[in-house]
C-alpha positions in Angstrom: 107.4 116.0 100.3 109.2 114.4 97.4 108.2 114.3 93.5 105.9 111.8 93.4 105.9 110.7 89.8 110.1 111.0 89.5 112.5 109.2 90.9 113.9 112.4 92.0 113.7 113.8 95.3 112.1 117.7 95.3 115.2 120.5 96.5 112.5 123.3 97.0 112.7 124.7 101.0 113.0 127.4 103.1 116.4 127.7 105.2 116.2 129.5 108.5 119.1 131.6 109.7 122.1 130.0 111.1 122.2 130.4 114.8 124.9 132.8 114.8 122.8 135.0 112.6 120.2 135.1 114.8 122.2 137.2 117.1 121.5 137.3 120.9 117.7 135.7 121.6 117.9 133.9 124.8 115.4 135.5 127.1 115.4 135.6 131.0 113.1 133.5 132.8 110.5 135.5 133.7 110.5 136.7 129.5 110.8 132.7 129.0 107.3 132.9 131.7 105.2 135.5 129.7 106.0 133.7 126.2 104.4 130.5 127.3 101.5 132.5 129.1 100.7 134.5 125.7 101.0 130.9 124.1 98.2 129.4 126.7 96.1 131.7 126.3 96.2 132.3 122.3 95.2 128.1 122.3 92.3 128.6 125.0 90.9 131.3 122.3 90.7 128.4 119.9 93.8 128.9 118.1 95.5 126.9 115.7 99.6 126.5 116.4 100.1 128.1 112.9 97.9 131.0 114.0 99.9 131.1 116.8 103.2 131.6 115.4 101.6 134.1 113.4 100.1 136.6 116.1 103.7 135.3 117.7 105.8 137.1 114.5 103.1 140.2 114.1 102.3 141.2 117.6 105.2 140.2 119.5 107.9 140.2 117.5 109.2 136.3 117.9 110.1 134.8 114.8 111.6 131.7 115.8 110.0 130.0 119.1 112.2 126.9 118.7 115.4 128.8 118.9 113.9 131.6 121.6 112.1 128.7 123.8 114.4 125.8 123.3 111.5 123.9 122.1 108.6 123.6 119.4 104.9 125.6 119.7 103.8 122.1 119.5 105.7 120.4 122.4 104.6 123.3 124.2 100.9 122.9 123.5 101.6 119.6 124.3 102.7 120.3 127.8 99.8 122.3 129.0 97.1 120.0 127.2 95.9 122.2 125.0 97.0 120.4 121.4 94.1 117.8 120.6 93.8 114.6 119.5 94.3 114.6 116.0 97.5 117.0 114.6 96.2 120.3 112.6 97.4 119.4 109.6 95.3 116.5 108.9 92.4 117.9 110.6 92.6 120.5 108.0 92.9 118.4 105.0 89.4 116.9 106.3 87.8 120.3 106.8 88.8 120.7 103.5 87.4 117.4 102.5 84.1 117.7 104.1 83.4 121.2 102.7 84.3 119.2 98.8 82.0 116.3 99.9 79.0 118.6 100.4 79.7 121.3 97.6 79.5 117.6 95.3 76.2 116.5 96.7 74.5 120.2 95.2 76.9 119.9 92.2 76.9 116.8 90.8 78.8 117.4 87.7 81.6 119.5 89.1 84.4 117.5 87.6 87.0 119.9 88.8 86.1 119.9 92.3 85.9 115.6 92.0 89.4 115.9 90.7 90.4 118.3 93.6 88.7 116.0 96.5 90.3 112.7 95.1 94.0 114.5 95.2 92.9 115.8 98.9 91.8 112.8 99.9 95.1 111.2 99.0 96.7 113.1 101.3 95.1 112.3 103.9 95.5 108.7 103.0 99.3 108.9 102.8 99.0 111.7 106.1 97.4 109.4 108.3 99.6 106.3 107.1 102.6 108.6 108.2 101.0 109.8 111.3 99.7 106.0 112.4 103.7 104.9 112.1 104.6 107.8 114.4 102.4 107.3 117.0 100.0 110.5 116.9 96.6 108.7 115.3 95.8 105.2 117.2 96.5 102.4 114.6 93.3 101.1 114.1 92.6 104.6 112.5 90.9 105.0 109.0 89.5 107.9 107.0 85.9 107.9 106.6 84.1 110.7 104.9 81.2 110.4 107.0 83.3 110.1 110.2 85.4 113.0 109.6 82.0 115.2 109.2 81.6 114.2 112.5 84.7 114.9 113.9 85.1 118.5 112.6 81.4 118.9 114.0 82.3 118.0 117.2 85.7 120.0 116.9 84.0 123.2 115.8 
């Protein structure tokens, strides 16, 4: 994301290995077969995709599913069903959100933790503004404190 408060755009990212570097990592098709079985099976455990990739990189030794499948975790969750609703980043952001909301109603006078909800919950103002253009959150879509308790309920 870009400098908010500049007119500058931010130059800070990580740069993956040009293809060449890579070396040989197209699989066979019954390799290509097993991937997406371990991938099904890690989401019917209740696995996020960025848990995922990590078991993915740790146990199996793939570091880069888009270049070894020919196509992103999430396209590939997607496929099978098994992606939900509501994309993983802004359900975290309200996890994050609900856990502030009722840390405040013990604490009244945490001005730190106000401070740190209002820049979260800007987030997911500007995330679900991004998300409603692309498609992913139905456009009559708003963020509700209450209603995002709810939803992670439900979710969890």
């Amino acid at each position: 994301m870009a400098k908010m408060h500049t007119k500058r755009h931010g130059k800070s990212k990580s740069a993956k290995p040009a293809p060449e570097k890579l070396g040989n990592i197209k699989q066979s098709e019954e390799e290509y077969k097993n991937t997406e079985k371990i991938i099904v099976e890690y989401a019917k455990q209740g696995m996020s995709a960025a848990m995922i990739g990590e078991k993915l990189k740790k146990e199996h030794g793939i570091k880069y599913i888009k270049a070894m499948m020919g196509k992103r975790l999430s396209e590939i969750l997607k496929e099978n069903k098994l992606y939900g609703d509501m994309p993983q980043d802004l359900m975290a952001l309200m996890k994050r959100a609900v856990v502030l909301h009722k840390h405040l109603e013990r604490n009244k006078h945490d001005v730190y933790s106000k401070t740190r909800l209002q820049r979260i919950e800007s987030k997911i103002l500007r995330l679900s503004k991004y998300y409603v253009s692309e498609g992913a959150v139905p456009a009559d879509w708003k963020y509700d404190p209450k209603q995002a308790e709810l939803l992670i309920k439900s979710k969890a």
